[in-house]
PASEBA-1860 file (N, C-alpha, C; in nm, 3 decimals):
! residues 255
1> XXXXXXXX> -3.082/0.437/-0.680/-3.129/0.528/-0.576/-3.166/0.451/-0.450 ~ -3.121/0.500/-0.334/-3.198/0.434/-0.213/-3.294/0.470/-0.149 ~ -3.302/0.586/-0.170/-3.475/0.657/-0.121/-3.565/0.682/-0.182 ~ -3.576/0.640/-0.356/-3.665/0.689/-0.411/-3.690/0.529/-0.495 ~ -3.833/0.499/-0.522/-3.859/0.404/-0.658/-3.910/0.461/-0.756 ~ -3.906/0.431/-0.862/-3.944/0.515/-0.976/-3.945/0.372/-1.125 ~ -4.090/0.428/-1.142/-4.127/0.346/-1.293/-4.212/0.441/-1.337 ~ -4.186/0.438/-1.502/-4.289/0.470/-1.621/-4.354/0.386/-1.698
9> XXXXXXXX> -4.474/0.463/-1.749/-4.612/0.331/-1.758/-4.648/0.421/-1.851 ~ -4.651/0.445/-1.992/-4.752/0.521/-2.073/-4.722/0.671/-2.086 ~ -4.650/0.706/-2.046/-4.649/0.866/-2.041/-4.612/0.919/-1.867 ~ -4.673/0.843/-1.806/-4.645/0.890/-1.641/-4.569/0.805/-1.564 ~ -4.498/0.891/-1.511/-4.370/0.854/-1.438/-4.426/0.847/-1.281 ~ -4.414/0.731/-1.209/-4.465/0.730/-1.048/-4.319/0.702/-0.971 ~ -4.297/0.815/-0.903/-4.192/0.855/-0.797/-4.253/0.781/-0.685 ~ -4.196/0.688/-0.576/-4.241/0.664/-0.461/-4.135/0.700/-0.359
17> XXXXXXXX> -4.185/0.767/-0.259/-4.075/0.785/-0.146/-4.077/0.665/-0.091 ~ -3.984/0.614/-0.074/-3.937/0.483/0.025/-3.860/0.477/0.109 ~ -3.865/0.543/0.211/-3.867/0.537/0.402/-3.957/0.517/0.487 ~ -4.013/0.373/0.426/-4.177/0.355/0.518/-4.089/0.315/0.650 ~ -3.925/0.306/0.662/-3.962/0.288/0.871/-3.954/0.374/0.927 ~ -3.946/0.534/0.850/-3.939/0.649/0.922/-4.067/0.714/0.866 ~ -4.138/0.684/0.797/-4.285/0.720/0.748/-4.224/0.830/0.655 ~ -4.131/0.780/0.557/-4.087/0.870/0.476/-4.064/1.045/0.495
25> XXXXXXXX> -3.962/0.997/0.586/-3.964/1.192/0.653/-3.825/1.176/0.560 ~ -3.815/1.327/0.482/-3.728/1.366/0.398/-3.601/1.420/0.461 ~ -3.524/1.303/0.428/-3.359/1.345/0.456/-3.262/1.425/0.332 ~ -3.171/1.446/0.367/-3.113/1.534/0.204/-3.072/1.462/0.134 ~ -3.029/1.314/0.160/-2.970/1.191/0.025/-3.151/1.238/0.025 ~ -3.245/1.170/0.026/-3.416/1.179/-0.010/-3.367/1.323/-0.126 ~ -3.374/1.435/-0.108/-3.349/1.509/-0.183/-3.277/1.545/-0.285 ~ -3.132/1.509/-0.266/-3.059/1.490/-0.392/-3.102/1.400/-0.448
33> XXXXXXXX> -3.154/1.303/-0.407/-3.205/1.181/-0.541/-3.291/1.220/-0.601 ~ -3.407/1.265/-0.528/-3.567/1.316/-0.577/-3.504/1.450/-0.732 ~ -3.390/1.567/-0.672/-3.350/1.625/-0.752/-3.302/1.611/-0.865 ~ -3.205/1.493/-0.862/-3.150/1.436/-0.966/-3.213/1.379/-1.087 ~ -3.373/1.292/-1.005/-3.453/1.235/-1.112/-3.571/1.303/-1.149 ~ -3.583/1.471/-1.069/-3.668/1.537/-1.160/-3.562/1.608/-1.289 ~ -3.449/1.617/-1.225/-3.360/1.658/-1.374/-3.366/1.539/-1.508 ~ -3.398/1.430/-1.476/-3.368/1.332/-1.566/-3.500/1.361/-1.639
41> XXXXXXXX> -3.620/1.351/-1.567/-3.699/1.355/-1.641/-3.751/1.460/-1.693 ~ -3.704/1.599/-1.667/-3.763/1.695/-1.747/-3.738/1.672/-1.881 ~ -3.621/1.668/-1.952/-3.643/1.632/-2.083/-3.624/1.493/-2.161 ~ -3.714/1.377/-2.058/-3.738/1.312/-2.033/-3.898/1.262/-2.173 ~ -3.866/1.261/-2.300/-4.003/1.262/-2.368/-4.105/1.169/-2.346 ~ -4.053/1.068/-2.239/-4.135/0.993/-2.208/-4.202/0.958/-2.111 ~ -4.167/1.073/-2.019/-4.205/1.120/-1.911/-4.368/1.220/-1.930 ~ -4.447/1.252/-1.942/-4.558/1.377/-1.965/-4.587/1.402/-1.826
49> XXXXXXXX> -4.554/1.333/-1.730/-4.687/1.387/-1.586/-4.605/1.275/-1.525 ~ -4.609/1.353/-1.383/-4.529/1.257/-1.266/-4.631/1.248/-1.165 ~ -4.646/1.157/-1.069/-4.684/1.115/-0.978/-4.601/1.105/-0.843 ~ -4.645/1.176/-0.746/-4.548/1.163/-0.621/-4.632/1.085/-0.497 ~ -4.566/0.959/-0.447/-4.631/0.919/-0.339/-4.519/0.868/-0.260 ~ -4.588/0.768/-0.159/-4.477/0.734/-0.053/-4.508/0.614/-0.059 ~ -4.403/0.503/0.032/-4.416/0.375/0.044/-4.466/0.390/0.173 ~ -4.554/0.270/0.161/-4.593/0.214/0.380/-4.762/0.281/0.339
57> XXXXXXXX> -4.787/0.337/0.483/-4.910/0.351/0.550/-4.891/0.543/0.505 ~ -4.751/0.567/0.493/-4.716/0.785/0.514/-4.732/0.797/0.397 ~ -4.778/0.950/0.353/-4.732/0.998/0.232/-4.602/1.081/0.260 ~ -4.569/1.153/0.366/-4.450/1.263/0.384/-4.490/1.294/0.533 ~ -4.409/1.227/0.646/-4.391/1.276/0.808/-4.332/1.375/0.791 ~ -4.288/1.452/0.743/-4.198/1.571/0.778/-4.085/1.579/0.724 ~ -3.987/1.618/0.777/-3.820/1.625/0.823/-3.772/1.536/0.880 ~ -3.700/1.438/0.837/-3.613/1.317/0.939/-3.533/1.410/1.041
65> XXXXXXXX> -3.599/1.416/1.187/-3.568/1.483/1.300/-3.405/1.453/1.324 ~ -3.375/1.355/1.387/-3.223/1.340/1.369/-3.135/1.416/1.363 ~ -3.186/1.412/1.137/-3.067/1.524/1.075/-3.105/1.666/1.121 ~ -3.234/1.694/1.113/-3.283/1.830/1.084/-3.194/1.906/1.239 ~ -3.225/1.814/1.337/-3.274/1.868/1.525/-3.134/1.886/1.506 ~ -3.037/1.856/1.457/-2.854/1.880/1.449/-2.809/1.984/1.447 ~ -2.915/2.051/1.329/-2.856/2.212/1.314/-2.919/2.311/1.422 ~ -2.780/2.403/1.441/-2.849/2.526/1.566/-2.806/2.627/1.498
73> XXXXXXXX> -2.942/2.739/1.533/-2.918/2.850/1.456/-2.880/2.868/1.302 ~ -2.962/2.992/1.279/-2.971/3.047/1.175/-2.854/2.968/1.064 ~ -2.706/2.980/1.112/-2.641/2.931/1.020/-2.575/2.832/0.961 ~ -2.680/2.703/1.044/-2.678/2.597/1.018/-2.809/2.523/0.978 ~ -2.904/2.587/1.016/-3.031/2.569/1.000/-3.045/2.638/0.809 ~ -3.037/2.735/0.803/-3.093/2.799/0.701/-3.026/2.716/0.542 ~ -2.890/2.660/0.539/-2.874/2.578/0.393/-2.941/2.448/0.429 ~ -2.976/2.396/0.555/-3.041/2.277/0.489/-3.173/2.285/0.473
81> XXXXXXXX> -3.300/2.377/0.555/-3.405/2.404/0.515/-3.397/2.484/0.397 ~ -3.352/2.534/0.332/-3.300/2.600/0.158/-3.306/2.524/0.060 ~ -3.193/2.371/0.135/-3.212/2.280/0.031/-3.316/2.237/0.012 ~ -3.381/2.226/0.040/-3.546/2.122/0.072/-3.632/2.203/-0.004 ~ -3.631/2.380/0.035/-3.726/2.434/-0.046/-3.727/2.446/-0.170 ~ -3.575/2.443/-0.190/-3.531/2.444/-0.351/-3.563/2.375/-0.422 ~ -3.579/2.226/-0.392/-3.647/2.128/-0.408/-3.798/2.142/-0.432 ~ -3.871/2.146/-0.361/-3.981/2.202/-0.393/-4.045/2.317/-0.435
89> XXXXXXXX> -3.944/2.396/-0.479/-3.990/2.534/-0.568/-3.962/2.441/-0.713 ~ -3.857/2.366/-0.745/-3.859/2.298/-0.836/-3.950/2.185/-0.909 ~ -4.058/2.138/-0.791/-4.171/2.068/-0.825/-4.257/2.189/-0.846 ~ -4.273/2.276/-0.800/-4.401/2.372/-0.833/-4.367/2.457/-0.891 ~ -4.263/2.472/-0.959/-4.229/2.496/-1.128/-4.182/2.448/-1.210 ~ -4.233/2.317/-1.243/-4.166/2.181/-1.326/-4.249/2.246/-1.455 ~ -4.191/2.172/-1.508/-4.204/2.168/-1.707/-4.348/2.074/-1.734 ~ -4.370/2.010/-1.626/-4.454/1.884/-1.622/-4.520/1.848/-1.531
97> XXXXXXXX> -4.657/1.882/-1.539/-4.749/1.834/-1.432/-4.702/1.731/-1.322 ~ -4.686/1.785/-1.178/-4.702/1.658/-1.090/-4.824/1.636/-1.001 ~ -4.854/1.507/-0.931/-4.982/1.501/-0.887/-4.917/1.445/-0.764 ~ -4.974/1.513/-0.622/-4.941/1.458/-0.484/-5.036/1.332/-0.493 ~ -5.030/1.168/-0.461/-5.107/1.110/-0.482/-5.093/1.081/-0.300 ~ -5.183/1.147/-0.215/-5.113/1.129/-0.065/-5.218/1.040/-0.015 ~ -5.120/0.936/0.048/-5.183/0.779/0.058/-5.151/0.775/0.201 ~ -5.170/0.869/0.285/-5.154/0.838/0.460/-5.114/1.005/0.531
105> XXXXXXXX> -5.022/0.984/0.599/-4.988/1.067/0.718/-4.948/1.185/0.628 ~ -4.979/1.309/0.633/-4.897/1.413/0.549/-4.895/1.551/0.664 ~ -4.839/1.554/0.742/-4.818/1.617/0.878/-4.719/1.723/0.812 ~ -4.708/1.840/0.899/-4.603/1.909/0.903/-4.488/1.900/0.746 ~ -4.404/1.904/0.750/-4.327/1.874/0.615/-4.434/1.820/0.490 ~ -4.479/1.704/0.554/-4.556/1.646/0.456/-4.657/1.720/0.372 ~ -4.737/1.842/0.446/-4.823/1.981/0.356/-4.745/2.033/0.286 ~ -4.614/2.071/0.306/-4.558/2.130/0.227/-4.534/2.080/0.103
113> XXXXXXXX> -4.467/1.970/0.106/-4.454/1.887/0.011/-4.584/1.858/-0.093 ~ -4.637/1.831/-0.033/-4.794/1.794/-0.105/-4.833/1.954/-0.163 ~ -4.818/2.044/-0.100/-4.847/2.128/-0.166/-4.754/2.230/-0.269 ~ -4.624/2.094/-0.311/-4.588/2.197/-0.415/-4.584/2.169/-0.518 ~ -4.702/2.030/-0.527/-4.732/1.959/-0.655/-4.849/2.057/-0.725 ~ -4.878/2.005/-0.837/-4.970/2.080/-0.887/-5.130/2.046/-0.884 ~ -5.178/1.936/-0.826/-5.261/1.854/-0.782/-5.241/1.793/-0.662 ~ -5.340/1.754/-0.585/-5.347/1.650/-0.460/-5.469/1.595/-0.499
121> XXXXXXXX> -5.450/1.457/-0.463/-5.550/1.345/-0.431/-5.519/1.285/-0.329 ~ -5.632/1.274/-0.256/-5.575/1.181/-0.123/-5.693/1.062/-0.027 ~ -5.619/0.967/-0.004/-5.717/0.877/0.036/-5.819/0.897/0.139 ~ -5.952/0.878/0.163/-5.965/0.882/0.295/-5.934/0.924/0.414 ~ -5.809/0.797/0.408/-5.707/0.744/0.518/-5.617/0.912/0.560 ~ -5.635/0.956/0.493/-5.477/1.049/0.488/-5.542/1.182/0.591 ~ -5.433/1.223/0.668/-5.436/1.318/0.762/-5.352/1.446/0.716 ~ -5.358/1.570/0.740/-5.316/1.690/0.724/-5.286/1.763/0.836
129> XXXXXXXX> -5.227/1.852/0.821/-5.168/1.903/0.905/-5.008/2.019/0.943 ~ -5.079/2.142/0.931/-4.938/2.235/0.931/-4.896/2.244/1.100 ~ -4.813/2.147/1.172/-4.856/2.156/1.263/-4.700/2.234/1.368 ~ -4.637/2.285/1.274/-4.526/2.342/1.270/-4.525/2.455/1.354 ~ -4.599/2.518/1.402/-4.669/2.626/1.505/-4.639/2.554/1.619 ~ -4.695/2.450/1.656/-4.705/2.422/1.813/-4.518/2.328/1.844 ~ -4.471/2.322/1.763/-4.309/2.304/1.782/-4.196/2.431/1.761 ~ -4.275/2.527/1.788/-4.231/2.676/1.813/-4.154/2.731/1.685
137> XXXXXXXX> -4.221/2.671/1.586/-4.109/2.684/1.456/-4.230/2.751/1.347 ~ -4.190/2.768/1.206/-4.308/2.783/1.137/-4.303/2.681/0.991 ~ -4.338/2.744/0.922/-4.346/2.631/0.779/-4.237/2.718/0.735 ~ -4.083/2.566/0.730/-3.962/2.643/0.698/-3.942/2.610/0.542 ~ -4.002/2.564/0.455/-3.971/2.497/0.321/-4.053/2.541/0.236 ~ -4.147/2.695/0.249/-4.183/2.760/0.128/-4.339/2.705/0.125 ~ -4.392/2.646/0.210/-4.497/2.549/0.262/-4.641/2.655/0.270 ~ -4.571/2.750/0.345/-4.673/2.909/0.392/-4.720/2.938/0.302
145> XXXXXXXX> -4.578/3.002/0.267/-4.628/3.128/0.108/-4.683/3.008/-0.018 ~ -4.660/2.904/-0.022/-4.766/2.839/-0.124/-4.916/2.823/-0.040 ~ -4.928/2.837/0.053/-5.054/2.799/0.084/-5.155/2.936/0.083 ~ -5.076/3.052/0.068/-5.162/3.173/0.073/-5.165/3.180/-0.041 ~ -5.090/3.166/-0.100/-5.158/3.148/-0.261/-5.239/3.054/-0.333 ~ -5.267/2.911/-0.257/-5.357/2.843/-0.317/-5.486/2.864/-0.262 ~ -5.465/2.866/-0.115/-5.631/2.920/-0.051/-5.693/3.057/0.014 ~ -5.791/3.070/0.020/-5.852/3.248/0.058/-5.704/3.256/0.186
153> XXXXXXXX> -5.689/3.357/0.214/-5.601/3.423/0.280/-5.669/3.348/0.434 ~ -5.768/3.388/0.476/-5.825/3.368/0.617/-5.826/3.198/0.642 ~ -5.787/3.105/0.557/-5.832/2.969/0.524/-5.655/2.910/0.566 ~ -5.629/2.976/0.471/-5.482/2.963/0.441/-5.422/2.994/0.628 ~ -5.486/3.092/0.679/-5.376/3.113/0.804/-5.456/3.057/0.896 ~ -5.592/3.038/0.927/-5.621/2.957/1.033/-5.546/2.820/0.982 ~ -5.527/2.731/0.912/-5.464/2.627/0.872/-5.316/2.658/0.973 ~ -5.259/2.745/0.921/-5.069/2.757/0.981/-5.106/2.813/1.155
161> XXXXXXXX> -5.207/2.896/1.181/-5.178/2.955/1.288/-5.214/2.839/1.393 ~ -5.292/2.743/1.354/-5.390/2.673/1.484/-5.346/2.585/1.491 ~ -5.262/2.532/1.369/-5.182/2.424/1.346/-5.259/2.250/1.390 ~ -5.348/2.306/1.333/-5.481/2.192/1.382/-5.466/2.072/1.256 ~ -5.526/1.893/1.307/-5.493/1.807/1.196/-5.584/1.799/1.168 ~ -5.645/1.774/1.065/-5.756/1.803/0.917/-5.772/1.678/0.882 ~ -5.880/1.611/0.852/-5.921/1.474/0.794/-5.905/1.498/0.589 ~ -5.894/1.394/0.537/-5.874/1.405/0.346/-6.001/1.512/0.311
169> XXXXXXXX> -6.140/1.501/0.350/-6.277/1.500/0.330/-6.242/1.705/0.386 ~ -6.203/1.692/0.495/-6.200/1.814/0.509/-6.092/1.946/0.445 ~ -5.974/1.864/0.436/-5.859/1.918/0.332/-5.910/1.960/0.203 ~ -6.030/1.878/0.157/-6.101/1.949/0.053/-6.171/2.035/0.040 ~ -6.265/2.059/0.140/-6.346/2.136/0.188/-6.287/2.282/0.193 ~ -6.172/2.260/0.213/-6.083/2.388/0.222/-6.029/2.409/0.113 ~ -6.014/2.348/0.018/-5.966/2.351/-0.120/-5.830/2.336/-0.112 ~ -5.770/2.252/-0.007/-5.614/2.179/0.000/-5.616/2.034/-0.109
177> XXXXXXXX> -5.730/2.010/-0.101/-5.733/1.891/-0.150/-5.813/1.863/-0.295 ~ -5.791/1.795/-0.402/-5.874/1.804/-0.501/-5.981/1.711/-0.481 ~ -5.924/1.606/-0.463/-6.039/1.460/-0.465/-5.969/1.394/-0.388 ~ -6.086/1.336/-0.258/-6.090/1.207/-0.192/-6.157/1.097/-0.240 ~ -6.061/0.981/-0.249/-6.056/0.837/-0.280/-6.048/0.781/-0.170 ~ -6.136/0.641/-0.179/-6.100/0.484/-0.065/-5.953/0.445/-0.115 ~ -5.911/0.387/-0.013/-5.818/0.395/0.013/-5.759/0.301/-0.140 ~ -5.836/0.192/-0.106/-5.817/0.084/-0.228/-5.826/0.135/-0.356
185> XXXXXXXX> -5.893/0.277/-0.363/-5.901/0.300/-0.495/-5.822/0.384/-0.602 ~ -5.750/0.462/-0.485/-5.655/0.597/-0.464/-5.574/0.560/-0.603 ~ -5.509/0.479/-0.598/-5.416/0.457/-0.716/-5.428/0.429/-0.855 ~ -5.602/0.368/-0.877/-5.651/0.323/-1.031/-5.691/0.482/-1.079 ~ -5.780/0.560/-0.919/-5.820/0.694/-0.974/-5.744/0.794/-1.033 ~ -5.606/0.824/-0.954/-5.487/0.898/-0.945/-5.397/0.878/-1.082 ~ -5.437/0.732/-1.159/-5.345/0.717/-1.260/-5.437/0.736/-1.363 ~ -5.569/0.727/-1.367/-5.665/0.755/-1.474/-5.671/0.831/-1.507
193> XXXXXXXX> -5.653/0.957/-1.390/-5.654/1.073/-1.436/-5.497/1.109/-1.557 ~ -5.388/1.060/-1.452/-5.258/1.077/-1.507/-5.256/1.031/-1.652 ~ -5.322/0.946/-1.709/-5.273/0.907/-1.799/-5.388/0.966/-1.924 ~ -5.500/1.019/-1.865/-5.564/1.168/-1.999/-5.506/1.260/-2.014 ~ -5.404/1.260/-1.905/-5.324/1.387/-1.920/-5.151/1.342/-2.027 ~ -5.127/1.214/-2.013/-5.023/1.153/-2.086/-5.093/1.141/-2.251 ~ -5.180/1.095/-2.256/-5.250/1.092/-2.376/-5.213/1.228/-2.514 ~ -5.246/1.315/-2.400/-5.187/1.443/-2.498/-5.078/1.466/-2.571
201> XXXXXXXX> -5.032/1.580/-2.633/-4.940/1.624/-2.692/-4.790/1.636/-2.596 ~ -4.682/1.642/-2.584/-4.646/1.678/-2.486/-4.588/1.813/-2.494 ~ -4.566/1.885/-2.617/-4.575/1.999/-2.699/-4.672/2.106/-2.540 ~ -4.807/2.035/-2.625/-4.902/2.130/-2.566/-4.886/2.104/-2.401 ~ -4.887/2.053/-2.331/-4.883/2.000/-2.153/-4.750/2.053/-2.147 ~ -4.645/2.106/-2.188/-4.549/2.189/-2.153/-4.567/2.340/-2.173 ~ -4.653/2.386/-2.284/-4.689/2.480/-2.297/-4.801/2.532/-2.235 ~ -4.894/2.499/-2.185/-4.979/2.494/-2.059/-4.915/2.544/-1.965
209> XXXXXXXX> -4.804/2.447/-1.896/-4.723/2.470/-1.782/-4.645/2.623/-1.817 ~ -4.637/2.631/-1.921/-4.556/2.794/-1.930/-4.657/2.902/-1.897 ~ -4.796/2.860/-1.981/-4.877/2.978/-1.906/-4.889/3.016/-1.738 ~ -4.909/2.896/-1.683/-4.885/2.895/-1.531/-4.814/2.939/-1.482 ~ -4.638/2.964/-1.563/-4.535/2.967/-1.485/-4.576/3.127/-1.497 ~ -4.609/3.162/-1.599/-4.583/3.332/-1.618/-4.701/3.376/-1.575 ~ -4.803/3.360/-1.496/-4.889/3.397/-1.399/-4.818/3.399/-1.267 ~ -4.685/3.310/-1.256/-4.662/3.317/-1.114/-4.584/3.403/-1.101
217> XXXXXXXX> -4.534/3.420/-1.225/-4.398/3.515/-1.229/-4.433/3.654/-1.201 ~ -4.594/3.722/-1.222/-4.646/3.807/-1.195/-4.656/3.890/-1.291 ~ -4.612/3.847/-1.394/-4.651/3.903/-1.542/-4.817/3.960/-1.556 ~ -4.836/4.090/-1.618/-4.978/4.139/-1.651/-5.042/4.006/-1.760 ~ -5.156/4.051/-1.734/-5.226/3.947/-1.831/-5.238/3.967/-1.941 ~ -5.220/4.141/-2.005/-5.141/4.160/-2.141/-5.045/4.118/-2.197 ~ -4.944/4.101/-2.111/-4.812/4.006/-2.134/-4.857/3.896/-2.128 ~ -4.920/3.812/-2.087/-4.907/3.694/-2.022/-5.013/3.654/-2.196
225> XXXXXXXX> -5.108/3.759/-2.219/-5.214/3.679/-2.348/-5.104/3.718/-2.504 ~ -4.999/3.822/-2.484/-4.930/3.823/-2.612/-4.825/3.715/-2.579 ~ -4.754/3.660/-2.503/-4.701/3.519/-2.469/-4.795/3.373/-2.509 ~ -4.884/3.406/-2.524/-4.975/3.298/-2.520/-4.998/3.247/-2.677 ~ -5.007/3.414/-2.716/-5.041/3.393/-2.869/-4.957/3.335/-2.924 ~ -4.797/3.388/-2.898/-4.703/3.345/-2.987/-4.647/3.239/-2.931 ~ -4.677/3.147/-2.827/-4.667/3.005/-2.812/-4.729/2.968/-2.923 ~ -4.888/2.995/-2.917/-4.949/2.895/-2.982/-4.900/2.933/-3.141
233> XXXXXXXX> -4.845/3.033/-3.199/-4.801/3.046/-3.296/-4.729/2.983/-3.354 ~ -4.607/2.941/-3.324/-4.521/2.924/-3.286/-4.543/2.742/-3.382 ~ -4.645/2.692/-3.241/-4.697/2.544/-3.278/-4.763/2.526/-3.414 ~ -4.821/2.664/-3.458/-4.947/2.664/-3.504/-4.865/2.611/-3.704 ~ -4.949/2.522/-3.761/-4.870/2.441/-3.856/-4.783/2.345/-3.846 ~ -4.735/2.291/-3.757/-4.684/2.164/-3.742/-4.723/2.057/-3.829 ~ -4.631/1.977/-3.852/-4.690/1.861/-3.922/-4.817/1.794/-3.841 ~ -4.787/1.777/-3.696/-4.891/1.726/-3.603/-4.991/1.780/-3.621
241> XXXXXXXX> -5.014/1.889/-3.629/-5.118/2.020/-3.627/-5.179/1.966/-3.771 ~ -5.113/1.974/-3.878/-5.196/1.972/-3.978/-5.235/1.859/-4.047 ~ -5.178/1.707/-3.948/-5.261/1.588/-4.014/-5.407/1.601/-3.884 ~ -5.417/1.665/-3.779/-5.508/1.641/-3.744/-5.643/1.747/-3.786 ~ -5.580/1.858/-3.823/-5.697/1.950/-3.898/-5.725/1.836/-4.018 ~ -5.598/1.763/-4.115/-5.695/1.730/-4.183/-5.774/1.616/-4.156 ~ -5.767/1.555/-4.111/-5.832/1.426/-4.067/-5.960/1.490/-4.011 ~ -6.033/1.610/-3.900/-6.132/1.670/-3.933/-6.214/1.694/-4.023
249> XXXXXXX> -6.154/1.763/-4.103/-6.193/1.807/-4.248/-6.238/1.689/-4.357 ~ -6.151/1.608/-4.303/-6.210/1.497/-4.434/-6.324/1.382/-4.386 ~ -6.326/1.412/-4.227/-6.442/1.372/-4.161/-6.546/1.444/-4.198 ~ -6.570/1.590/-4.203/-6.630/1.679/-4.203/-6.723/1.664/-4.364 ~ -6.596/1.633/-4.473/-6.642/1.627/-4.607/-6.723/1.493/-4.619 ~ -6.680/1.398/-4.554/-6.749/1.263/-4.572/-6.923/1.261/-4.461 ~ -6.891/1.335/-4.425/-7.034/1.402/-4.339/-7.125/1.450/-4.406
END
């Protein structure tokens, strides 16, 4: 791959964007690769939880202007901002937890992106910003409609309408952000977490992710709790399942 690095460590897979001389602004090779190796790793068993960051000082500048500023009108514009969102409808309905680990600039494109992980952490250092309003355009990559769904409605649109840049500390404040880290620390925190979450079953951390998916899907919560049951049914007796009941139990008896 030329735009992407990628190693696994324990269960979690760390994706790095690598276009630190364009501050990692996403071109479509950036995307077909990124696509290709979330296909690899979905059934990927050694994959449990991905990590998305960038190389350099950026987490995600945007759109590599260049390519993007090329297309005019609607019908040149609309398959390549498509591709991109597709892309990220595909991170924010993965099989497998991802975590934005945003380590700098996350401007324009870069919110979007960050927000179609299922977590953000972000350093300090790191800036925000939907700033896609004041370049007479709006959030073309599905960027919006995830953000009215992660924050109060009135939160969510002063963010897109004012198109104002936001410090890490305050991205939280708004509930864009989960946890701010020093800068130095961003990466021991971001993987500590990643890897209680690798620790698990990967059974169960896929089945998790299904409950999520069928909340988004807009399923009643009657549907959504008789889906639930017969997941866990489903699991329920496994060999896994039943050396660890007994290993309880024989704790329990020796108690």
């Amino acid at each position: 791959m030329q735009t992407i690095l990628f190693e696994k460590k324990a269960g979690v897979g760390m994706i790095t964007l690598n276009r630190p001389e364009v501050h990692n602004a996403i071109n479509i090779e950036l995307v077909d690769e990124l696509s290709q190796l979330l296909e690899q790793c979905r059934t990927d068993e050694q994959v449990k939880v991905l990590i998305l960051t960038g190389a350099g000082k950026s987490f995600v500048s945007g759109g590599d202007l260049p390519q993007f500023i090329a297309a005019r009108g609607r019908e040149q514009a609309e398959p390549l901002l498509g591709k991109v969102a597709a892309m990220l409808s595909t991170m924010n309905h993965y099989n497998k937890p991802i975590i934005a680990m945003i380590n700098g600039s996350a401007v324009g494109g870069g919110c979007e992106v960050a927000g179609a992980a299922h977590f953000r952490f972000a350093s300090q250092k790191a800036v925000f910003g939907f700033i896609q309003i004041g370049m007479h355009i709006t959030t073309g990559w599905g960027g919006g409609t995830r953000l009215l769904d992660l924050l109060p409605t009135s939160r969510a649109l002063a963010l897109l309408l004012t198109g104002e840049r936001i410090t890490a500390e305050e991205a939280k404040s708004c509930g864009f952000v989960d946890e701010v880290y020093p800068e130095d620390q961003l990466r021991e925190e971001v993987e500590r977490f990643a890897f209680k979450i690798a620790a698990q079953p990967l059974t169960g951390i896929e089945a998790y992710m299904n409950i999520l998916k069928w909340k988004r899907a807009g399923l009643d919560q009657e549907e959504r709790i008789k889906r639930e049951v017969a997941q866990c049914a489903d699991m329920w007796g496994s060999e896994e399942h039943r050396y660890v009941v007994d290993q309880f139990l024989s704790k329990g008896k020796k108690g």
